[in-house]
N, C-alpha and C positions, 0 to 999 in steps of 0.2 A: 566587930571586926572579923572572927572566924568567918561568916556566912558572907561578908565580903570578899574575903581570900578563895572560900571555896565558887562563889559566882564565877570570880576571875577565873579559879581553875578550869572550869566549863566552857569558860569564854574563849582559853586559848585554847582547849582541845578540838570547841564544836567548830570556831572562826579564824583558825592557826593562819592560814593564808591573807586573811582579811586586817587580819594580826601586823603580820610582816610587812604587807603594802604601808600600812598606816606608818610604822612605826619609820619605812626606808623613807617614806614621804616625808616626815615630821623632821626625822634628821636632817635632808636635803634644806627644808625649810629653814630651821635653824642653823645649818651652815651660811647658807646665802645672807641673812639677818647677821649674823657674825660678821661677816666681810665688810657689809654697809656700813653698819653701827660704828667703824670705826673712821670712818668720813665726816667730817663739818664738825658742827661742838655738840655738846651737851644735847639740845633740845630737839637738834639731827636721830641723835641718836637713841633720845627714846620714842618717837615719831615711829622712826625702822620699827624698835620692839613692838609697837603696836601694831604695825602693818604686819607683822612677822605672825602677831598674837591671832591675827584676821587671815592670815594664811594656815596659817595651824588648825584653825576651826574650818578654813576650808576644807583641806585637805584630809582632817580627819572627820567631818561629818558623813561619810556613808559607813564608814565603821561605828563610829559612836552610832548611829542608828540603828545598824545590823545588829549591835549590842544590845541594847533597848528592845528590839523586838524577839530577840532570843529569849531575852530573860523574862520577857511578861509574857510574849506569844508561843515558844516556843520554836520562834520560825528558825531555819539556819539557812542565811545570804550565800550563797555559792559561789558569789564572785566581788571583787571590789567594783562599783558602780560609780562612776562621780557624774550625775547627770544632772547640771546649773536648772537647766531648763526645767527638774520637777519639781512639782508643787509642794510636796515633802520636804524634798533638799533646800528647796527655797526658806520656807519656815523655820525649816530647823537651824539651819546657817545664818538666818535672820536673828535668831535670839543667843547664837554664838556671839555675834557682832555687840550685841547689845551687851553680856556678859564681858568683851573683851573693851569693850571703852568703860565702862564702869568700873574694872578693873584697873585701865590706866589711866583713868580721871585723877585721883592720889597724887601720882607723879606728877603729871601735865601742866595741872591746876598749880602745886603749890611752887614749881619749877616755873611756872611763867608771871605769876604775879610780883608784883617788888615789896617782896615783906624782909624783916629780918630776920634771919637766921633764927632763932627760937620761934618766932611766931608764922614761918613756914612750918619748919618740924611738928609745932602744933596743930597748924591747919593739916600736914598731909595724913597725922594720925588721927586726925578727926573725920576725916575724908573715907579713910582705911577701913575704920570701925564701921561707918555708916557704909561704907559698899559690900562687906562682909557680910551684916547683920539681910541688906536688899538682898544679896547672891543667895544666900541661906535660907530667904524666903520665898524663892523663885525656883529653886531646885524641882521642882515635879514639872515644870515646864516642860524642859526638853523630854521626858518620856511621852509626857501627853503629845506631846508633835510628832513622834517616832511612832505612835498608833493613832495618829490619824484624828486627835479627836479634835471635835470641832467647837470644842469650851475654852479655848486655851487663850484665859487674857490675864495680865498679869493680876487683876483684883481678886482673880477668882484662885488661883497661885498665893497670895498673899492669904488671902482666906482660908482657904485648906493648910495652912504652915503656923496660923497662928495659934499662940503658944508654946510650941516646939521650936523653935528656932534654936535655943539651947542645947540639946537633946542631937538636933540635926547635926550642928557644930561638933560637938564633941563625938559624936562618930564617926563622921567626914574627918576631925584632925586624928583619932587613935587610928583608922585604917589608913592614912596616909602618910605618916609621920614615919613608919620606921621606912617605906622608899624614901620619904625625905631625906631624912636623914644618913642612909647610903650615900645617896646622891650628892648630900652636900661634904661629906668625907672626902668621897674621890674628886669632886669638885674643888676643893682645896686642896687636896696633893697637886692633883696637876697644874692647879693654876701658880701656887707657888713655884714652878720651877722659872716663871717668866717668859717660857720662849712663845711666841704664837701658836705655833704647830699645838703645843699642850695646851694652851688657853681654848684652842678649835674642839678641841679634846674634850674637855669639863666642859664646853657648853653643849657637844652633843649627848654627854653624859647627861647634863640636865635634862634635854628632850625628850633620852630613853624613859628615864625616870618618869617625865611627863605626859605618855605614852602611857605607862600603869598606874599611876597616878587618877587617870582621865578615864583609864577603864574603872577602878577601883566605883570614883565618884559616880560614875554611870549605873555601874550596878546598885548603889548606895540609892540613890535620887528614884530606881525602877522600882525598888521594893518601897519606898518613901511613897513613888504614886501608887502601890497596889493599896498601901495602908490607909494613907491621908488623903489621895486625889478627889473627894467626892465633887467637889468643884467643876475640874477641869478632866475628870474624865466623860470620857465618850457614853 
């Protein structure tokens, strides 16, 4: 967790700017997601979260990449870039997309099926575990996209991760847990008071959170491919 925190530190000294775009974009994002979410029923409104989840990886992949190539290459981005049409952007936002349904497959799945009530809660933490454990073995992906390399399939990701899955987990939860945790602090003050205004509040809270959160993992998953990627690096 320290050699996380201090990446991070580097990260917002050397890409302070690249920093503040992401971070103004993320929250816009999840305001706009906020307002939705609260239209039509239930399955409305985790549909929004997912779309919200596939805008967030929009919007923050030329940072998450800048990041990625700071920390392996040393390079430093000078500007926020968001350009759909590159072939970098392309891939890398590609396997955001995939991270971001696999994440809310969980909900989707055991919310649209007609089980009962215990045996939904069963299916969606069965679902949970098994996307967890996929995410956790995919993690060197995104670096290898971010330098270009041209191994990057998920078998060879699987390959390079196996047996450490464990290992990955528990570093990815201890350097993310105590912004978790802030996060979810303030996130229930505010949300307890009931009015909107402060519910808008706690959810942007969460995205800031999300935001370092995303850098943390990043740096995590860089140094995961310097060690493990023999696979899927270039």
């Amino acid at each position: 967790m320290k050699y996380a925190y201090l990446d991070l530190r580097d990260i917002y000294e050397h890409l302070t700017n690249l920093a503040i775009t992401a971070l103004a974009l993320s929250l816009a994002v999840s305001a706009i997601g906020f307002f939705l979410s609260g239209f039509g029923f239930a399955l409305f409104a985790q549909l929004v979260r997912l779309v919200a989840h596939i805008a967030f990886g929009f919007v923050m992949a030329p940072y998450l990449i800048a990041v990625h190539r700071f920390i392996l290459l040393g390079e430093v981005t000078p500007g926020y870039d968001l350009m759909p049409g590159d072939p970098r952007f392309q891939r890398f936002f590609g396997w955001t997309i995939v991270f971001a349904l696999l994440g809310a497959a969980p909900a989707v799945l055991s919310g649209i099926l007609p089980l009962p009530g215990f045996l939904r809660a069963m299916l969606a933490l069965g679902l949970a575990i098994a996307v967890l454990i996929v995410t956790v073995r995919l993690i060197v992906v995104l670096p290898a996209v971010a330098v270009d390399s041209d191994r990057v399939t998920w078998q060879n990701a699987m390959a390079d991760t196996e047996g450490h899955a464990g290992r990955i987990f528990l570093i990815c939860l201890v350097a993310g847990l105590p912004v978790a945790l802030a996060a979810a602090i303030l996130t229930v003050f505010f949300a307890s008071f009931g009015f909107s205004l402060l519910a808008l509040v706690a959810v942007l809270i969460q995205a800031a959170a999300g935001v370092v959160i995303a850098s943390l993992l990043v740096a995590i998953a860089s140094r995961l491919y310097q060690s493990l990627g023999d696979r899927v690096r270039a």
